[in-house]
C-alpha positions in Angstrom: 10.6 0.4 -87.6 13.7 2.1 -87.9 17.5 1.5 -86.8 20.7 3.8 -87.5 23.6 2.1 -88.0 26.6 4.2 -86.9 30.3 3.8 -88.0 29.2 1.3 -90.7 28.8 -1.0 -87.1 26.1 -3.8 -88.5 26.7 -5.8 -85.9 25.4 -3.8 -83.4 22.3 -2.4 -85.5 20.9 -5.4 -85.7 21.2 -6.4 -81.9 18.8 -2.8 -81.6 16.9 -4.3 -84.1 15.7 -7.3 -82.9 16.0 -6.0 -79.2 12.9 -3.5 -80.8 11.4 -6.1 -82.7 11.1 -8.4 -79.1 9.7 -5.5 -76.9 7.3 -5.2 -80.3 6.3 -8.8 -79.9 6.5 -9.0 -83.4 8.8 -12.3 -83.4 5.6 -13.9 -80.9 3.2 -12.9 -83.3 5.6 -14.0 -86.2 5.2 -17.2 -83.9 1.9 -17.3 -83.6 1.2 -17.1 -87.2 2.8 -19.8 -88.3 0.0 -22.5 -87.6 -3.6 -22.3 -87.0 -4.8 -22.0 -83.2 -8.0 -23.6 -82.9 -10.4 -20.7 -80.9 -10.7 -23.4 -77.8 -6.4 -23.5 -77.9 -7.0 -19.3 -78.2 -9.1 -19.1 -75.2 -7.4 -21.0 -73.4 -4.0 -19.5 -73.9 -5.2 -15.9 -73.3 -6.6 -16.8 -69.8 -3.8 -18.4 -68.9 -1.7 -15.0 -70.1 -4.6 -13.5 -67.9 -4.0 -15.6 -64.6 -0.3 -14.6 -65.0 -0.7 -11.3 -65.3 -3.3 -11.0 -63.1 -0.6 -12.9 -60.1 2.5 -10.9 -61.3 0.5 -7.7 -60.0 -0.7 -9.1 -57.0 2.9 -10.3 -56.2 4.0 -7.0 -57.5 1.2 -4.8 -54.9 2.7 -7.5 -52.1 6.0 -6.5 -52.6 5.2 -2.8 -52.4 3.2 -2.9 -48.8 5.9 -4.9 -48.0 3.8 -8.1 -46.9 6.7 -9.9 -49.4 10.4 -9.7 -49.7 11.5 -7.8 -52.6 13.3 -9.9 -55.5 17.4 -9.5 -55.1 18.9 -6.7 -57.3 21.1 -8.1 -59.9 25.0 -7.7 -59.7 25.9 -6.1 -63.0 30.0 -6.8 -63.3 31.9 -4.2 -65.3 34.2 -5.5 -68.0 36.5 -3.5 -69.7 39.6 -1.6 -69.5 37.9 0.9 -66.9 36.6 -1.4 -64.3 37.8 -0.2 -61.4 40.3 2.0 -59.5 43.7 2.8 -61.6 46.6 2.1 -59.9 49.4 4.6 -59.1 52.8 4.6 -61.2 
């Protein structure tokens, strides 16, 4: 895995990082390995990950034939210097 860091910015190379690393799963696996799962605890964790998968994409195909309403779109607030209109002088 590989990250540029641009204008010596650190800071901001390592929150691509580890934004890579979590869509990876890497730090679940990292996790995961850090005790022994008995096989019964294994099973049993992977068909629950199955069941929720398996309801998210029924939910999902509900929401697209419209039988369910569709989750509410996030407001995303601007911040910065350029957030709006500029007034007149």
């Amino acid at each position: 895995m590989q990250v540029l860091v641009r204008e010596n910015n650190v800071d901001q190379a390592l929150r691509v990082l580890k934004k890579k690393m979590q869509r990876e799963g890497i730090f679940r696996e990292m996790k995961a390995r850090q005790a022994y799962e008995k096989p019964s605890e294994k099973r049993a964790r992977e068909k629950a990950e199955a069941v929720r998968r398996s309801r998210k994409a029924a939910r999902k195909q509900m929401q697209r034939e419209g039988l369910l309403p569709a989750p509410k779109k996030k407001v995303i607030e601007r911040k910065g210097p350029d957030r709006g209109p500029r007034p007149t002088t």
